[in-house]
Residue frames relative to the residue before (quaternion, step in Angstrom):
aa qw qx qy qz dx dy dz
X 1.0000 0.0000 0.0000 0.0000 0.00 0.00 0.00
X 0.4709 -0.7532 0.4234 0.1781 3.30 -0.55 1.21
X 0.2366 -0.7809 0.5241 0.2440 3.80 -0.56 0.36
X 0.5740 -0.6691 0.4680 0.0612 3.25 -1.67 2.28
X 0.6471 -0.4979 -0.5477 0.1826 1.25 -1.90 1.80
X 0.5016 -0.6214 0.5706 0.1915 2.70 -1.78 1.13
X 0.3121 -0.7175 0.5823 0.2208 4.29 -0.53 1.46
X 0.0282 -0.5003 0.8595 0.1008 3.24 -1.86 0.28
X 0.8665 -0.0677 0.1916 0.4560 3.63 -2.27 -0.91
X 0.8779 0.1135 0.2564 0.3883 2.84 0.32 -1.96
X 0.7772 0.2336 -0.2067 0.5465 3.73 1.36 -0.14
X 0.2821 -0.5690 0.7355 0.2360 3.60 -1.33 -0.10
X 0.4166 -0.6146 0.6699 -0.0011 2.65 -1.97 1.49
X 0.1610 0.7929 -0.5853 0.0530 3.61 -0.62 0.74
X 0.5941 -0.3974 0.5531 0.4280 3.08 -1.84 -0.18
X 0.4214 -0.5995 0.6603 0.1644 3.69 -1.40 0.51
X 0.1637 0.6728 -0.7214 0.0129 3.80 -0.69 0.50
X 0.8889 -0.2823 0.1937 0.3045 3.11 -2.07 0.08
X 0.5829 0.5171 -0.2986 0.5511 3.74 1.25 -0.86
X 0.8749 0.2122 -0.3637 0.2392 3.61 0.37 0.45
X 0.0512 -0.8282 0.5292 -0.1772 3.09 1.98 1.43
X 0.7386 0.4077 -0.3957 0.3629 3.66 0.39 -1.21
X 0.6173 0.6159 -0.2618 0.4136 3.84 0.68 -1.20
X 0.6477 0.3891 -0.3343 0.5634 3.77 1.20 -1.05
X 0.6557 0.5222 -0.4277 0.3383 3.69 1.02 -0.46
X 0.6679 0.5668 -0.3284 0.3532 3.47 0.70 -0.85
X 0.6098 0.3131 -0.2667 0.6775 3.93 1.30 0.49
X 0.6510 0.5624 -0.3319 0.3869 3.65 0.35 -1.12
X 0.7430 0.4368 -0.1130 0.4943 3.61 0.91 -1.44
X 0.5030 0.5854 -0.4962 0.3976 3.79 1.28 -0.15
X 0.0662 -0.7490 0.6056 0.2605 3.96 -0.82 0.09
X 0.3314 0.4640 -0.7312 0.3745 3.58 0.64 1.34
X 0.6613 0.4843 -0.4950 0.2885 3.99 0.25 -0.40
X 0.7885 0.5264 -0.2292 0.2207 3.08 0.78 -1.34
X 0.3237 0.7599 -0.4956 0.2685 3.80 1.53 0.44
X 0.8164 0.3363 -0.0361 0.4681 3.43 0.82 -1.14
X 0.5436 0.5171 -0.2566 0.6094 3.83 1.58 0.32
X 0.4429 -0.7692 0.4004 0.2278 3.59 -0.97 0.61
X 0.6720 0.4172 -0.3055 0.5302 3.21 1.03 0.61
X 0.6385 -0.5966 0.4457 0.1943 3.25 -1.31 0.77
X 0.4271 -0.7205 0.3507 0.4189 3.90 -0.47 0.40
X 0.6381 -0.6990 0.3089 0.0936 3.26 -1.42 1.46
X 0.1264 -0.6986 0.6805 0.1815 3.80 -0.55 1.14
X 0.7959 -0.1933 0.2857 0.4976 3.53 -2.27 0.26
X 0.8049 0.3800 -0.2729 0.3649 3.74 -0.32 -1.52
X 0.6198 0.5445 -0.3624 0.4335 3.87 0.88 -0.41
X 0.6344 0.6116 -0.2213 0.4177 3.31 1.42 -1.02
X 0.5559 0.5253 -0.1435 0.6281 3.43 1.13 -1.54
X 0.5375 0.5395 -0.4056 0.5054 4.09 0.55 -0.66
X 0.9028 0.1777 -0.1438 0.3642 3.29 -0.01 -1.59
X 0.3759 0.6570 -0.4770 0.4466 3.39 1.26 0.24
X 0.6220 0.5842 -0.2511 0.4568 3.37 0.86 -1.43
X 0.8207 0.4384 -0.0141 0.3661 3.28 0.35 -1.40
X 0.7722 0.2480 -0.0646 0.5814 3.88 -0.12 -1.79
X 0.7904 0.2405 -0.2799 0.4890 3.69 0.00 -1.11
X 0.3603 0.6350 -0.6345 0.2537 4.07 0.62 0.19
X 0.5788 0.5385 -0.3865 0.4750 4.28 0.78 -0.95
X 0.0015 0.7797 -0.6257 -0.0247 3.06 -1.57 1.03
X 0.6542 0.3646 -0.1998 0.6318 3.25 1.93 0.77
X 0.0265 -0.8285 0.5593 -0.0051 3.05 -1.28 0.92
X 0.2000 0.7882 -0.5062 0.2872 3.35 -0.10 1.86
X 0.7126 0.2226 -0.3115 0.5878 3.41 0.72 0.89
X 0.6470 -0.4885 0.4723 0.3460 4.12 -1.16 0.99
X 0.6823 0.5217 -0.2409 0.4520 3.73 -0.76 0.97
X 0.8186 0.2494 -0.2283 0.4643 3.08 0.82 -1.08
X 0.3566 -0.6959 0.6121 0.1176 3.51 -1.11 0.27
X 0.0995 0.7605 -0.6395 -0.0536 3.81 -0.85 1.15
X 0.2413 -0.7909 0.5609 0.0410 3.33 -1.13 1.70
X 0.1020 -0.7321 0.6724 0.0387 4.06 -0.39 0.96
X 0.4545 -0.5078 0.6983 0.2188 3.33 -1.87 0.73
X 0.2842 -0.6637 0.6647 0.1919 3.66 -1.18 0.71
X 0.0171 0.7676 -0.6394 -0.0398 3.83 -0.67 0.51
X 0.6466 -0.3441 0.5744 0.3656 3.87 -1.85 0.60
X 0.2795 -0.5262 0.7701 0.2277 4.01 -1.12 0.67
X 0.5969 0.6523 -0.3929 0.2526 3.78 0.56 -0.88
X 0.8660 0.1414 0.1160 0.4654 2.63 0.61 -2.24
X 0.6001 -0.5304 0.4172 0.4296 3.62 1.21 -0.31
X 0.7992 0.4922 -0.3111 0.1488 3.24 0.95 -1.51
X 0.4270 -0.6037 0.4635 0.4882 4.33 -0.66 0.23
X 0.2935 -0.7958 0.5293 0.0199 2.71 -1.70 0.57
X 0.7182 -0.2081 0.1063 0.6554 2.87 1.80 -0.91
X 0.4578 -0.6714 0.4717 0.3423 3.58 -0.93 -0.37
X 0.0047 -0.7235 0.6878 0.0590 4.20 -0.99 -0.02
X 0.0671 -0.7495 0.6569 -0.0476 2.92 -1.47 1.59
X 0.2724 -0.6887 0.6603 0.1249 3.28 -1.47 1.22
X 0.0432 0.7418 -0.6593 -0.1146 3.68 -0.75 0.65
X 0.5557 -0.6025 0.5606 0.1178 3.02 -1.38 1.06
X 0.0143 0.9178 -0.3969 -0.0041 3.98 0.58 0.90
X 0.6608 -0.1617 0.0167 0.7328 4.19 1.04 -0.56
X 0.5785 -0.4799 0.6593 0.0198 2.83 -1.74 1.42
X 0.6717 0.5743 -0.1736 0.4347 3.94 0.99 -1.13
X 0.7307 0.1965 -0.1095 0.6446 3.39 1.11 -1.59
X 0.3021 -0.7142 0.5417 0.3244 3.82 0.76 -0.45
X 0.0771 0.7927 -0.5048 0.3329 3.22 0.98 1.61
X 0.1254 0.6374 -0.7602 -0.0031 3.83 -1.35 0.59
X 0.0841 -0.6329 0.7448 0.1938 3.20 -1.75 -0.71
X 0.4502 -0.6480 0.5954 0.1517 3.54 -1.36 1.05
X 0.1335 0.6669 -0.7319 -0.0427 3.72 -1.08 0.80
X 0.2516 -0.7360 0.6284 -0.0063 3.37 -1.99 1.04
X 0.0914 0.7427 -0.6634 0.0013 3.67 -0.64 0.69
X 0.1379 0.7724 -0.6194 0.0261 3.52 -0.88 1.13
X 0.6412 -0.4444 0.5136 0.3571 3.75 -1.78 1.05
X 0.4936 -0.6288 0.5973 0.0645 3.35 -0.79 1.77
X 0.5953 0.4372 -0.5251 0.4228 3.86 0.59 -0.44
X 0.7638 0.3642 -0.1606 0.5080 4.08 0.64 -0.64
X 0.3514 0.6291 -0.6035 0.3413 3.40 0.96 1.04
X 0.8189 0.2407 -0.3389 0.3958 3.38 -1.99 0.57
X 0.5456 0.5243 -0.5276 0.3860 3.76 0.98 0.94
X 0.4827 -0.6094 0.4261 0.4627 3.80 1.73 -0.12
X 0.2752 0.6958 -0.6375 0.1838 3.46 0.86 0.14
X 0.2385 0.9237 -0.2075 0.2163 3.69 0.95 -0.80
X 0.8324 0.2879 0.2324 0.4127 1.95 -0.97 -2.52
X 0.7465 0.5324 -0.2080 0.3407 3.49 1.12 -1.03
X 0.5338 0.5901 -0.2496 0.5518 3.31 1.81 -1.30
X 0.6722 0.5478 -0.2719 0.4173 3.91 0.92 -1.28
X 0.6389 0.5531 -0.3080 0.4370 3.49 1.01 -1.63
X 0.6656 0.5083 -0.2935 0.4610 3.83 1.00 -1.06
X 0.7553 0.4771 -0.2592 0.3671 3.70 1.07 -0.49
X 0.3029 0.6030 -0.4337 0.5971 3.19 2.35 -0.07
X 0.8200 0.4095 -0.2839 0.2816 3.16 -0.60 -1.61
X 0.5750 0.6937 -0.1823 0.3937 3.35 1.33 -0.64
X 0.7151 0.3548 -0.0974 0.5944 3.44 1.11 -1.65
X 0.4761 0.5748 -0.3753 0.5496 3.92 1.50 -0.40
X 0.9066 0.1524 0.0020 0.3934 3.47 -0.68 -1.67
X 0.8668 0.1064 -0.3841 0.2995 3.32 0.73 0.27
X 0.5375 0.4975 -0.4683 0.4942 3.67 1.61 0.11
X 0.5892 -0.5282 0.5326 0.3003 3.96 0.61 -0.16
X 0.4772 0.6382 -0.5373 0.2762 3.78 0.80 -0.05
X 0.2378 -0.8068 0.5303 0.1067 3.73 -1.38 0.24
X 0.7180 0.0954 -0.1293 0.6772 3.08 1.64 0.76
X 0.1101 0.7254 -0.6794 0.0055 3.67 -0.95 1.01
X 0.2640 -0.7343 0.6074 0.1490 3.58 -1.09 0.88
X 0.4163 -0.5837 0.6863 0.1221 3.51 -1.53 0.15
X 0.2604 0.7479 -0.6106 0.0019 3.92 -0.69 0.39
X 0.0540 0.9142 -0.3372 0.2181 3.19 -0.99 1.24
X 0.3781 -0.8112 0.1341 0.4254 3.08 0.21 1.44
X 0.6482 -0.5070 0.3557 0.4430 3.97 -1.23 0.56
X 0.7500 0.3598 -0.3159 0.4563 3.72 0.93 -0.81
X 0.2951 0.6338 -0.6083 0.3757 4.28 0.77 1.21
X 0.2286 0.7467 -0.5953 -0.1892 2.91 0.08 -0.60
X 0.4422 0.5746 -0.4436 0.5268 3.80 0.84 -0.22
X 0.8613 0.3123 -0.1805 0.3578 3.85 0.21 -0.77
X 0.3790 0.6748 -0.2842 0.5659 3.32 2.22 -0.26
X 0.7061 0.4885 -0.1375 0.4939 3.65 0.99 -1.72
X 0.6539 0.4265 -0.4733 0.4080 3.67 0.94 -0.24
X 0.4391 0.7280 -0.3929 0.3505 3.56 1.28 -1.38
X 0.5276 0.5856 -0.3010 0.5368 3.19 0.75 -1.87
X 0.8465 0.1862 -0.3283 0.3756 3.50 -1.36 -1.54
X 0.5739 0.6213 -0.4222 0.3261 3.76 0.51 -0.37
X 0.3011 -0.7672 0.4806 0.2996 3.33 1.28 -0.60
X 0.5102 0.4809 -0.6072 0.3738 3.45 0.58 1.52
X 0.5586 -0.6391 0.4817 0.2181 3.20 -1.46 1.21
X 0.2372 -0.7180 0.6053 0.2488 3.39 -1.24 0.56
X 0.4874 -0.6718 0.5457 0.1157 3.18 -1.45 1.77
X 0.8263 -0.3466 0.1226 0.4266 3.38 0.79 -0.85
X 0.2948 -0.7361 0.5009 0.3470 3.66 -1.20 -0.09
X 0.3927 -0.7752 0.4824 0.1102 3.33 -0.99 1.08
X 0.2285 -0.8906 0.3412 0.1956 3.43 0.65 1.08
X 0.7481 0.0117 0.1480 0.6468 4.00 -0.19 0.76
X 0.2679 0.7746 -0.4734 0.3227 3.79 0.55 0.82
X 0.7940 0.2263 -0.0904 0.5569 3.47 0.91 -0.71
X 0.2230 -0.6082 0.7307 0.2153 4.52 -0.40 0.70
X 0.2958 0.8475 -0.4225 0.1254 3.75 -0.62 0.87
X 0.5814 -0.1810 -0.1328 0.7821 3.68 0.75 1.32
X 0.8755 -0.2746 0.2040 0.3413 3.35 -0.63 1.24
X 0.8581 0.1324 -0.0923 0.4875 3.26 0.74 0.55
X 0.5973 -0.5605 0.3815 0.4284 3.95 -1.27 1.03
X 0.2325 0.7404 -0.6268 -0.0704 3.14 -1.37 0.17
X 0.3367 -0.7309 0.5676 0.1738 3.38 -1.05 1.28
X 0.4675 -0.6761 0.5471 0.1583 3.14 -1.50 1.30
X 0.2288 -0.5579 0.7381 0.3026 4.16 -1.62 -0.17
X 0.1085 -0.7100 0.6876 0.1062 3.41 -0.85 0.56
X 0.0043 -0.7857 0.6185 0.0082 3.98 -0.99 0.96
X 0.2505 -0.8272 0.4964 0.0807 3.55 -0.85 0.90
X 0.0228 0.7313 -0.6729 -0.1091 3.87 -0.42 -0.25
X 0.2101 -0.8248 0.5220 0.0559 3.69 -1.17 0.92
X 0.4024 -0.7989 0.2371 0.3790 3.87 0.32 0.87
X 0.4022 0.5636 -0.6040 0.3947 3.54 1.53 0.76
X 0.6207 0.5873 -0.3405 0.3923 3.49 1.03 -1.37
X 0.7005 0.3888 -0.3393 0.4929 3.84 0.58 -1.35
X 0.5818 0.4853 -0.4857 0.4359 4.15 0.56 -0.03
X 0.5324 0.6463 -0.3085 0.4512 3.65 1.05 -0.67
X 0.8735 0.1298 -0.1414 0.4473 3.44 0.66 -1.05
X 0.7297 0.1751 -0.3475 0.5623 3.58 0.90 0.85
């Protein structure tokens, strides 16, 4: 279990509890985000749900589980977005990093930065030896972080997934924890 709030440059990693239903709304509820994410955009009671529910885990030490953190401003307090480490085979010591951030604070790397802390995380202190990234081909904003993160893309699944009403093909990107020791 990782120790709160987890610091980087410029944000703090935290658990999410019930007081920040409004903050997860002000990105969650936008339906530019939600083209390329499985879920639909979030009212009050969906929010309060997954508070309740997904972001309730503050540990991640066994294949299955999934720990979601709110990214906040060290500055200002205010959220911005959310980063999730799931914990995927126990066998291969496999994860994969997902990122949703509030489009009003895109192109400062908030991102890249919240994501880079959840590598270093699922590397050096769960023990994993591979986390992947999958993402649809039309992000490009979330394709470009993979990138600055310095994971390689393995491949593009062309039309792989029927998903709101329509094919879409996926970029899958990997980073292995010999590679992420290499670059820091």
């Amino acid at each position: 279990m990782p120790t709160y709030p987890i610091r980087t440059e410029r944000l703090l990693l935290r658990p999410l509890t019930v007081a920040d239903a409004d903050g997860l709304l002000a990105y969650r509820s936008r339906p530019e985000i939600h083209p390329y994410i499985p879920t639909e955009p979030w009212d009050r009671e969906r929010a309060l749900d997954r508070l309740n529910t997904v972001f309730t885990n503050t540990e991640l030490t066994d294949e299955g589980q999934a720990l979601g953190l709110g990214v906040e401003l060290r500055e200002t307090g205010q959220l911005v977005g959310d980063v999730t480490l799931f914990y995927r085979s126990r066998e291969h010591l496999g994860g994969e990093v997902g990122y949703v951030f509030n489009p009003d604070f895109g192109g400062h790397g908030y991102a890249t930065e919240a994501a880079r802390a959840m590598l270093r995380l699922g590397f050096e202190e769960v023990g994993l030896r591979r986390i992947v990234a999958r993402i649809d081909e039309r992000n490009t904003a979330s394709a470009n972080v993979a990138r600055r993160l310095g994971m390689r893309q393995e491949a593009l699944l062309v039309e792989n997934e029927f998903f709101k009403g329509e094919w879409s093909s996926e970029l899958q990107f990997a980073m292995l924890a010999a590679e992420w020791r290499h670059q820091h």
